[in-house]
C-alpha positions in Angstrom: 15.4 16.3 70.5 17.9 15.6 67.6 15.3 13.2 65.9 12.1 15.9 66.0 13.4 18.2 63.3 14.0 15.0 60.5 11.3 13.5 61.8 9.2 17.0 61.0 11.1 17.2 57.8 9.4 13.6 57.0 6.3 14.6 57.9 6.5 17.6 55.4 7.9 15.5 52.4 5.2 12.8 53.1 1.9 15.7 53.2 3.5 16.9 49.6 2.8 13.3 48.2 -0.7 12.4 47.0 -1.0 8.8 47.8 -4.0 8.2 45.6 -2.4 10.4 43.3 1.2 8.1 43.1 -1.2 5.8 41.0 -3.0 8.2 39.3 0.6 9.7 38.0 1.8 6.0 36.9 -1.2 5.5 34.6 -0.8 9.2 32.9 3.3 8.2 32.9 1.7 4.9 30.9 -1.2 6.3 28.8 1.7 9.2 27.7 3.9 6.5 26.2 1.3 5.0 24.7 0.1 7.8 23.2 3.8 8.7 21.2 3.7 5.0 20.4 0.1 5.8 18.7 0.8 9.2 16.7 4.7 8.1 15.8 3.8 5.1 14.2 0.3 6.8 12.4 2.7 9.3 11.0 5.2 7.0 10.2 2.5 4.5 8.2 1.4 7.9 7.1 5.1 9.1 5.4 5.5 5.0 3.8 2.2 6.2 1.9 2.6 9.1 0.8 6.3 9.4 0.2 6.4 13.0 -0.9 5.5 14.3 3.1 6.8 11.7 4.4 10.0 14.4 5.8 7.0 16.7 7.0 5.4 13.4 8.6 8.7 13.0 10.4 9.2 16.6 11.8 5.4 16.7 12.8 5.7 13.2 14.4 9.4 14.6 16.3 7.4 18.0 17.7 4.3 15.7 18.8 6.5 13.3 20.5 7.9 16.1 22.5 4.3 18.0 23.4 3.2 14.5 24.4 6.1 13.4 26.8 6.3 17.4 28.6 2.4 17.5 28.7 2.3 14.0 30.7 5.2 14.5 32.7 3.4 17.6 33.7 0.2 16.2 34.7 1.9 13.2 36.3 3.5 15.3 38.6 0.8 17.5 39.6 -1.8 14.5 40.4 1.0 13.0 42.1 2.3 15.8 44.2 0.7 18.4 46.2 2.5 21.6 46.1 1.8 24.6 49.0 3.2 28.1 48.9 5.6 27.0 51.7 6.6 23.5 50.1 7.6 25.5 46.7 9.6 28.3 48.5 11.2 25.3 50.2 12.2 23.1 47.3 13.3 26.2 45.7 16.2 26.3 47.5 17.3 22.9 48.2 15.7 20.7 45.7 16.1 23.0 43.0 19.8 23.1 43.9 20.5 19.1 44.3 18.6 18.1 41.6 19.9 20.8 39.2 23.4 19.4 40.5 22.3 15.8 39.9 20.8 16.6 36.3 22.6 19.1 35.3 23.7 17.1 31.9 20.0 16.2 31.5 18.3 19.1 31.9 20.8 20.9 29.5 20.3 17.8 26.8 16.4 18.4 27.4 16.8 22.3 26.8 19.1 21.4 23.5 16.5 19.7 22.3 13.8 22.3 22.5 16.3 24.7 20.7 16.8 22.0 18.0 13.2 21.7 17.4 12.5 26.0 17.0 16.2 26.6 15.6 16.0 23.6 13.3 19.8 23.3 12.5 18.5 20.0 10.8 15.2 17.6 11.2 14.2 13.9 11.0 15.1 12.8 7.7 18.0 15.0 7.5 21.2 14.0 6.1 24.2 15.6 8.3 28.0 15.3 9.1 28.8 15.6 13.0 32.0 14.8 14.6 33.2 12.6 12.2 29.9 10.6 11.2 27.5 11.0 8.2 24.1 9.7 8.4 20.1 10.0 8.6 18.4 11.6 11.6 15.6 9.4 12.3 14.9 10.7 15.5 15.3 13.9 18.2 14.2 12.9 21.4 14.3 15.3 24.7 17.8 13.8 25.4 19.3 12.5 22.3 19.4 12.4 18.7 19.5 9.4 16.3 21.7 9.0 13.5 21.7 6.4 11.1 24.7 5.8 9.1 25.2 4.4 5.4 26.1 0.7 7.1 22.7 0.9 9.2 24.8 1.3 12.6 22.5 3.8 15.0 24.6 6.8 16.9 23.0 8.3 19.8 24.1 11.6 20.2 23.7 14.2 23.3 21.2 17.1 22.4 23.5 19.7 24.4 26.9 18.6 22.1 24.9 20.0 19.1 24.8 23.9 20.8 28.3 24.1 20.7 30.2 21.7 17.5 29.6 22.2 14.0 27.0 20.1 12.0 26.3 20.1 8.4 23.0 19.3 6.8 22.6 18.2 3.0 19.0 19.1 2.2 17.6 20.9 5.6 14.6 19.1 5.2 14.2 18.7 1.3 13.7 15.7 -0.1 16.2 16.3 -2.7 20.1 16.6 -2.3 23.3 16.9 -4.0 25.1 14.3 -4.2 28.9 15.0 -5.1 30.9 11.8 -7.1 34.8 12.1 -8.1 36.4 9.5 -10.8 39.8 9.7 -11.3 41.7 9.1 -14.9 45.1 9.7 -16.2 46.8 12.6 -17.2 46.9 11.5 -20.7 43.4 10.6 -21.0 41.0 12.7 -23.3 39.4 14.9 -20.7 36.7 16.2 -22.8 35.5 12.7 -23.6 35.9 11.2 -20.0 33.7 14.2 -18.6 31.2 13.9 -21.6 30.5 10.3 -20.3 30.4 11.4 -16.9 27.5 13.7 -18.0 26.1 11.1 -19.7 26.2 8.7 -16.4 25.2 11.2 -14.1 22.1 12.3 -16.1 20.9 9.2 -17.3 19.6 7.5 -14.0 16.7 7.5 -12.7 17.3 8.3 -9.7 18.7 11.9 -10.9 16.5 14.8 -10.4 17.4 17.0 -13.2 15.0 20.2 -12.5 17.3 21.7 -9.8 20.4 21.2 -12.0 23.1 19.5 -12.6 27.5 20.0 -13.2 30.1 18.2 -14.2 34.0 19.5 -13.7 36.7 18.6 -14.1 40.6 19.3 -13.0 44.3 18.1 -12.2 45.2 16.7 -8.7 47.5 14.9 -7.0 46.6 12.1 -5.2 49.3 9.4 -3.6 52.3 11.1 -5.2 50.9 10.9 -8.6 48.8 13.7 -11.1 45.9 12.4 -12.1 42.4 13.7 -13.4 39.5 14.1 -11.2 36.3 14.3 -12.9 33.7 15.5 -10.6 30.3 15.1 -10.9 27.4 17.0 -9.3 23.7 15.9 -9.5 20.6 15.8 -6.9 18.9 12.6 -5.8 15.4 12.8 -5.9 14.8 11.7 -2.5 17.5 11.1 -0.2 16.6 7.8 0.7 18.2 6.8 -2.7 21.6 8.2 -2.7 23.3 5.1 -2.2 21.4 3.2 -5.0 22.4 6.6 -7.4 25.8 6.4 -6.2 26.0 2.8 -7.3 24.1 3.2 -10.5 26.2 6.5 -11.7 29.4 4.5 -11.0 28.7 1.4 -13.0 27.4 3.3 -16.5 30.5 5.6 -15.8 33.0 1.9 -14.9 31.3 0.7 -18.0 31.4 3.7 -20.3 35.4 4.1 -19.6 35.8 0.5 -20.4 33.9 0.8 -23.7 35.7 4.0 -24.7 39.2 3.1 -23.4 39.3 5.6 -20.9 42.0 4.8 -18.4 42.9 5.3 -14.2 46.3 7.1 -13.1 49.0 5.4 -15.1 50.1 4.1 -11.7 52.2 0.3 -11.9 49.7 -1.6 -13.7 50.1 0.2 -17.2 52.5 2.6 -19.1 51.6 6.4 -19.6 50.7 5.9 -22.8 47.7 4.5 -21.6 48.6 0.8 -22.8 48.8 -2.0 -20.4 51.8 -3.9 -19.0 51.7 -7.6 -18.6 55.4 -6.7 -16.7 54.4 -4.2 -14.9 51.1 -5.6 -13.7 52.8 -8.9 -12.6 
């Protein structure tokens, strides 16, 4: 008697299932992955070619990854189960219930993702600041994002953490962005020649892109116990995929410009205020 209402219960489960329809649901499961495979890596051959979309490549191949992967999930499900009036008012309450307890983190990270995708607090190619770590997004999946940092190590980030911390993004899907530099001199160093070269530096390479504008500032701070002058400079990168190579280039004309001009870092142990070196000091 015990053993008739699990055994019923069984029977139920086992009429939902589509048995030719298990297989059926494994191929669409397969032919879906394959399909993101296909589109991601056309658009991503596409954006190598033609660099200016190649951002818009990325978003376009981020939204058809998710279309593909809920469309197949979709299908897969409905070839492989068969669902009654009674079998849906039945896993309503049960199923619903244990499997929203069970995946409660996923199915939160899944609805994070959709948001990110219509609110667009960033998008692939971004560059962004979250909890601590600066990088490129190279990918939002339907659990997690992917950030790339400067030293090539990949982050994998929770959709849902996104819908309630702070994140910053530099271009918000430009190509360009402003990148920020700081050199620091002494206080008795000529200012107005020091951010003259900095100008000179900062304009000069070619990775600058000059039609959105440019600044260079410049004031007193104290850094370590000790005033010195920060000279700041402000200037876009024509595509964010070369920040690091404009950082490097801006920072050996300016490294070399100082040198040549006598231009001098904080008067800090290794030379005297008056901006001439000590042998004394410096051993």
């Amino acid at each position: 008697m015990d053993g008739m209402p699990t055994d019923a219960g069984a029977a139920n489960v086992l009429d939902t299932i589509r048995v030719g329809g298990v297989l059926t649901g494994f191929i669409i499961l397969v032919g879906t992955w394959f399909a993101v495979r296909i589109v991601t890596g056309t658009l991503e051959r596409l954006g190598e070619r033609f660099a200016a979309k190649r951002l818009v490549l990325a978003q376009i191949a981020t939204l058809s990854r998710f279309v593909i992967y809920l469309l197949g999930l979709t299908i897969a499900i409905g070839a492989s189960i068969q669902l009654s009036k009674e079998v849906v008012l039945a896993l309503t309450g049960t199923a619903a219930v244990t499997v929203g307890f069970a995946l409660k983190d996923l199915a939160a990270s899944v609805l994070a993702g959709i948001t990110i995708i219509i609110d667009r607090p960033f998008q692939v190619g971004d560059r962004v600041t979250f909890a601590g770590h600066y990088g490129e997004i190279t990918q939002i999946g339907l659990r997690s994002v992917r950030l790339v940092t400067p030293d090539d190590n990949v982050i994998t980030i929770p959709n849902n953490k996104f819908l309630t911390e702070v994140v910053s993004s530099g271009n918000l899907g430009a190509l360009d962005m402003l990148v920020e530099q700081d050199f620091y001199i002494g206080v008795d160093q000529d200012p107005a020649l020091a951010k003259r070269l900095v100008a000179e530096a900062s304009t000069s390479t070619r990775y600058a892109y000059l039609k959105k504008g440019w600044s260079v500032g410049i004031n007193q701070v104290m850094i370590d116990n000790y005033y010195a002058l920060r000279v700041r400079s402000n200037v876009y990168v024509l595509d964010v995929m070369y920040e690091s190579a404009l950082k490097t280039d801006v920072t050996e004309r300016v490294m070399a410009a100082f040198r040549e001009h006598g231009i001098h870092p904080p008067a800090v142990l290794h030379r005297h205020v008056d901006g001439g070196y000590s042998p004394a000091n410096a051993s």
